[in-house]
C-alpha positions as CSV (number, residue, x, y, z in Angstrom):
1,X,-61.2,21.0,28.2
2,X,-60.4,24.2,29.8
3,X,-61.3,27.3,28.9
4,X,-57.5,28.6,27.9
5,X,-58.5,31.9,29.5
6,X,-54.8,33.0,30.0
7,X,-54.4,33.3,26.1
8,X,-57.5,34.7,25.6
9,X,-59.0,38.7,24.5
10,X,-61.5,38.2,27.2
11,X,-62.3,40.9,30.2
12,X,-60.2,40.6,32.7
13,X,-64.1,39.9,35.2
14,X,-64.7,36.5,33.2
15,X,-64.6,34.3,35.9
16,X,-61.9,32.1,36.5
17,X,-62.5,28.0,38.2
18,X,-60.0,26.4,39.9
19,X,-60.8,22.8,40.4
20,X,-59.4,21.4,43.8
21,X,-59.5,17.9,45.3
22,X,-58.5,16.1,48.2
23,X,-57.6,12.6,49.4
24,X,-59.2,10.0,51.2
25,X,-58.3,7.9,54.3
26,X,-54.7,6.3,54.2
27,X,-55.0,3.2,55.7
28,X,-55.4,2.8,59.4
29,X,-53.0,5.2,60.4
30,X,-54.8,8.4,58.7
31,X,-58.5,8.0,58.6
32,X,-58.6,11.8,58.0
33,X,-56.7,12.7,55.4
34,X,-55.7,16.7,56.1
35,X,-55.8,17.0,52.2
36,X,-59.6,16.7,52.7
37,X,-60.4,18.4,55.4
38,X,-58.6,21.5,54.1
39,X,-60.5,21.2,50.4
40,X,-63.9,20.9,52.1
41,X,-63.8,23.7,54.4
42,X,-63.4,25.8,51.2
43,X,-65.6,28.8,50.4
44,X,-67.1,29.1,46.4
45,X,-65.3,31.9,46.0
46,X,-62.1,33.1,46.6
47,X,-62.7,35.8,49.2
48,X,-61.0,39.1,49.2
49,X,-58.0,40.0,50.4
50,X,-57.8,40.7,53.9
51,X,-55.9,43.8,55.1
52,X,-53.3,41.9,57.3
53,X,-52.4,39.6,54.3
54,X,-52.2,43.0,51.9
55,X,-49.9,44.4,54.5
56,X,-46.9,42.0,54.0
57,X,-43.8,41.8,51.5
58,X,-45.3,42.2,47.7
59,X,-43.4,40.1,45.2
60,X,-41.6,43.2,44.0
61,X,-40.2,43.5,47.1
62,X,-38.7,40.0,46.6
63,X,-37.6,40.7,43.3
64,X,-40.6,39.6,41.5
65,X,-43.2,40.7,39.2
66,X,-45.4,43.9,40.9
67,X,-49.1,42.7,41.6
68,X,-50.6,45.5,43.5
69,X,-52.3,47.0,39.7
70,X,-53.7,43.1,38.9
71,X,-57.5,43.2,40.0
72,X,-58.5,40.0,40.0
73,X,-62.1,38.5,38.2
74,X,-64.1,36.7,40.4
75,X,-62.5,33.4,40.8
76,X,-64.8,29.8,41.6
77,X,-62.9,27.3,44.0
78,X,-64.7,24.4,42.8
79,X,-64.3,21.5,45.2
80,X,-64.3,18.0,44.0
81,X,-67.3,16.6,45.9
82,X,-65.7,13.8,48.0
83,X,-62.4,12.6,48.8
84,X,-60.9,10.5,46.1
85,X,-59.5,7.2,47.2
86,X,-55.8,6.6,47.8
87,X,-56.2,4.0,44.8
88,X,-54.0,3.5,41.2
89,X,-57.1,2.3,38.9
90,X,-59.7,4.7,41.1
91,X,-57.2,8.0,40.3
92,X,-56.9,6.7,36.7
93,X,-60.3,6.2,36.1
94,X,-61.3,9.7,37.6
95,X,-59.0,12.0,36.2
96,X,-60.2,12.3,32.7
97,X,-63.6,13.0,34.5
98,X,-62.3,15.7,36.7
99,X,-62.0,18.1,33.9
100,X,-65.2,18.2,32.7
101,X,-66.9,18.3,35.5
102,X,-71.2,18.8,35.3
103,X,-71.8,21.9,37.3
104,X,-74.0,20.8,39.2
105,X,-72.1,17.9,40.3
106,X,-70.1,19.8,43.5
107,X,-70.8,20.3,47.2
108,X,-70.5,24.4,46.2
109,X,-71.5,24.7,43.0
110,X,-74.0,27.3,44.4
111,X,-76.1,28.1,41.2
112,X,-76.9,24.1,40.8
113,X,-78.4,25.0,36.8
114,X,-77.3,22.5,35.3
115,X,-75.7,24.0,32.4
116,X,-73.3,20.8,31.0
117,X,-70.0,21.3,31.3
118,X,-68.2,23.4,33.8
119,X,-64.7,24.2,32.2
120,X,-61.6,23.6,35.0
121,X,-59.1,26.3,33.8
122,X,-56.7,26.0,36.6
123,X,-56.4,22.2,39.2
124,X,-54.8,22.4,42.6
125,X,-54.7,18.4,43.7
126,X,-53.9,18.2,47.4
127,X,-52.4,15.7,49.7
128,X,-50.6,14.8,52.4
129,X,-46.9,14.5,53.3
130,X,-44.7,13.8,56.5
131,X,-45.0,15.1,59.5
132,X,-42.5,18.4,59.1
133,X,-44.6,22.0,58.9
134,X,-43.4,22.1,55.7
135,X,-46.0,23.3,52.8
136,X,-45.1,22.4,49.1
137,X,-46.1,22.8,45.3
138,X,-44.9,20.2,43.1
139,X,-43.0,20.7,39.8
140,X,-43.3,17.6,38.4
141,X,-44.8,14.6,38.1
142,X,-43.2,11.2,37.2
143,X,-44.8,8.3,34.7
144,X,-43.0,5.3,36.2
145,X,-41.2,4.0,39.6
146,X,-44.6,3.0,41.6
147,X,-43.4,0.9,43.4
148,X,-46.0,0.9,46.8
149,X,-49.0,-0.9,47.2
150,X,-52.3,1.1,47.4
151,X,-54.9,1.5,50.0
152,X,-56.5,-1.5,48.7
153,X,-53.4,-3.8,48.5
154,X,-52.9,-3.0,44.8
155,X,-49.4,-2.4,42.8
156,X,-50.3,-0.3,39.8
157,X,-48.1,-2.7,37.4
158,X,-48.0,-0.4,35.0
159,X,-44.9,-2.5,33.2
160,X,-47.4,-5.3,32.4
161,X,-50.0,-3.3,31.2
162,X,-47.4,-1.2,28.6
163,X,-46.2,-4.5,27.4
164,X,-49.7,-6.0,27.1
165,X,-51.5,-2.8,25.6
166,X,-48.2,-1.8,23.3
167,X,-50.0,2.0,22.2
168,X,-53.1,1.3,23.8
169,X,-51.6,1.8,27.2
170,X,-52.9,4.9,28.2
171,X,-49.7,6.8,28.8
172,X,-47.7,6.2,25.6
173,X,-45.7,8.1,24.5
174,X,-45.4,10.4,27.2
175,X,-42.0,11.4,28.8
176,X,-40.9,10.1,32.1
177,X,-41.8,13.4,33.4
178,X,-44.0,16.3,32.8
179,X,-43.9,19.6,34.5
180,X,-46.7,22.2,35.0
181,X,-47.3,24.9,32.8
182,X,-47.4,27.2,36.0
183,X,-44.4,29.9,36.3
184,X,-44.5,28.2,40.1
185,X,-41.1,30.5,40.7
186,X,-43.5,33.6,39.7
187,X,-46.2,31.9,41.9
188,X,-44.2,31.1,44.7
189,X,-42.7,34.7,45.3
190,X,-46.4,35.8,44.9
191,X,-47.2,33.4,47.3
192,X,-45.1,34.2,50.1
193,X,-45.7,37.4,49.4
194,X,-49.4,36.7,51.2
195,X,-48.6,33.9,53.6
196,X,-47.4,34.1,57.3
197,X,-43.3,34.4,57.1
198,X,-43.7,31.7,59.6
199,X,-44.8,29.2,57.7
200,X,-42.8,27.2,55.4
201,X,-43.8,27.1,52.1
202,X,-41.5,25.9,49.0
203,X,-41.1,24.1,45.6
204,X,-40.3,20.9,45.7
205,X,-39.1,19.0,42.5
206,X,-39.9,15.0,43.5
207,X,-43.9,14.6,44.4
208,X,-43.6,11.1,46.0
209,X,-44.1,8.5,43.5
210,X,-47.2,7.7,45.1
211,X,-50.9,8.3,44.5
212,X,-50.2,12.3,45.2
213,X,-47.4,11.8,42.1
214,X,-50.0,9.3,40.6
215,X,-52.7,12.1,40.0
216,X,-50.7,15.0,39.2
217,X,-48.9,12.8,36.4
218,X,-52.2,11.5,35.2
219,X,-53.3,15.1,34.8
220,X,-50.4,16.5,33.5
221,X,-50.9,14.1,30.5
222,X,-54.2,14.4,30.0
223,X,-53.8,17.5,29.3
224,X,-50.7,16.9,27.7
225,X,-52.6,14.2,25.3
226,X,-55.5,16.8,24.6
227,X,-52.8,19.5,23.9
228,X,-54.4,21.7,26.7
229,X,-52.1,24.5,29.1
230,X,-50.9,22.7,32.0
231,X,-52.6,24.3,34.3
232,X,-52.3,22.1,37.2
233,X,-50.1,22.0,40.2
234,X,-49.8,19.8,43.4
235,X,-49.9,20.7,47.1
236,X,-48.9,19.0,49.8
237,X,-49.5,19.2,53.2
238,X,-48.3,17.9,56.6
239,X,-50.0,14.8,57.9
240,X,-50.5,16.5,61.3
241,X,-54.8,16.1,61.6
242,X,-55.3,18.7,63.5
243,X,-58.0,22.1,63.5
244,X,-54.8,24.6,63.7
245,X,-53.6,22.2,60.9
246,X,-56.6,22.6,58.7
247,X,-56.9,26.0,59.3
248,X,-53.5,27.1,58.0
249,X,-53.7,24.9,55.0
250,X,-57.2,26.1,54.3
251,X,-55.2,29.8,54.4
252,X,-52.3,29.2,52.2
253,X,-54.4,26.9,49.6
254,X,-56.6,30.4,49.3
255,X,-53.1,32.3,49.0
256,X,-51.8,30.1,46.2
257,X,-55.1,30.1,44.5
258,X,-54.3,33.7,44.5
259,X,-51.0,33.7,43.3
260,X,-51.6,31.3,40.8
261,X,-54.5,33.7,39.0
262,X,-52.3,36.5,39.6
263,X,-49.2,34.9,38.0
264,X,-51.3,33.8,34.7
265,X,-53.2,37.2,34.8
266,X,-49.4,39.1,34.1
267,X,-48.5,36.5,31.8
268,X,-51.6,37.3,30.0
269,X,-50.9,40.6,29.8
270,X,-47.4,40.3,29.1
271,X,-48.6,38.1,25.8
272,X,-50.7,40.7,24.3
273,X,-48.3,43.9,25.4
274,X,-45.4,41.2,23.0
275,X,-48.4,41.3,20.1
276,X,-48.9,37.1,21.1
277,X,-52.2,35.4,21.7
């Protein structure tokens, strides 16, 4: 699973992957999904921090933790290889695959030495919303109330399978929601912090209960099965397909991958300053 390195003794320049995927075509309407073309046009590596981003309000300014003494350890943006299909049963499948990825498996995996299992300590899934420039992390994701057909025609019927698999089913016993392990208030004052003041980014607290819903929930209790952090969070992103689009998505997905380290570097620290591991 992953490689827990927020509660970990390790130096602070072991570096940190953040899985991230994207969506496919959705239906006619959307034959490129934004959530795609953002992930793809990712580098490897989180770049460094450009001088005009430094230059605007730090979260301490906003009332939030100070960042400016984190230094961050070199941090892998490692891209799911292809877009994953707006699909129930494709997403379900996947999931459980998607953390524990082969390293040589990825369009930027770089090195390409096949050493066995690449371990995903942070996920950013991605997808699209409406039309509004509106840019959003999701809280939570929900277990039941899928109530839309997929790409492919398909309800995900998940009522028949509980009452046909009893504890087989593959979510039992989880909650009707689960939330990220994130501190996403921590990560979202970090996160404006870097963006454009222009641009609207938030929290939202209901994800759709769709296939963006669909994944995070399936990877929020997977993890949540195999007693792993939470590390996970969803973004979405307006539905607008165009290169200015891409290009500020591709901007604020690099800021929240930032903010996001940050946040669970000084919880880290705070942990072993309070004696905890």
């Amino acid at each position: 699973m992953g490689s827990t390195w927020r509660d970990t003794d390790t130096s602070q320049e072991e570096e940190v992957t953040v899985l991230i995927t994207g969506f496919g075509p959705f239906k006619s309407d959307y034959p490129l999904n934004p959530s795609w073309e953002i992930a793809r046009s990712l580098p490897a590596y989180l770049p460094p921090l450009d001088k005009k981003d430094g230059s605007k309000k730090t979260p301490k300014e906003k009332g939030e933790e100070p960042n400016k003494n984190i230094k961050l350890p070199p941090v892998r943006l490692l891209v799911h290889p292809e877009p994953i299909r707006v699909n129930y049963q494709t997403v379900r499948s996947l999931v459980p695959e998607l953390w524990h990825l082969d390293d040589n498996s990825n369009s930027n995996s770089g090195d390409g030495d096949g050493r066995a299992k690449r371990k995903i300590d942070i996920a950013i899934h991605m997808g699209m919303a409406g039309p509004q420039a509106v840019y959003k992390i999701e809280r939570r994701g929900h277990r039941d109330g899928y109530a839309m057909k997929d790409v492919d025609g398909e309800f995900l019927r998940d009522q028949e399978r509980r009452a046909r698999e009893g504890r087989g089913w593959v979510w039992y016993g989880m909650p009707g929601e689960l939330e990220t392990d994130l501190d996403l208030d921590d990560v979202l004052g970090r996160w404006r912090g870097y963006a454009n003041p222009d641009h609207n980014i938030r929290i939202s607290e209901d994800a759709g209960r769709y296939l963006c819903d669909f994944i995070y929930f399936s990877s929020l209790a997977h993890l949540t099965k195999a007693n792993a952090p939470r590390n996970v969070v969803f973004f979405h992103v307006p539905c607008e397909n165009s290169e200015k689009n891409y290009a500020v998505g591709r901007e604020l997905v690099l800021h929240l991958v930032r903010a996001i380290v940050e946040s669970e570097l000084a919880r880290r620290a705070r942990f072993k300053g309070n004696g905890k591991k």
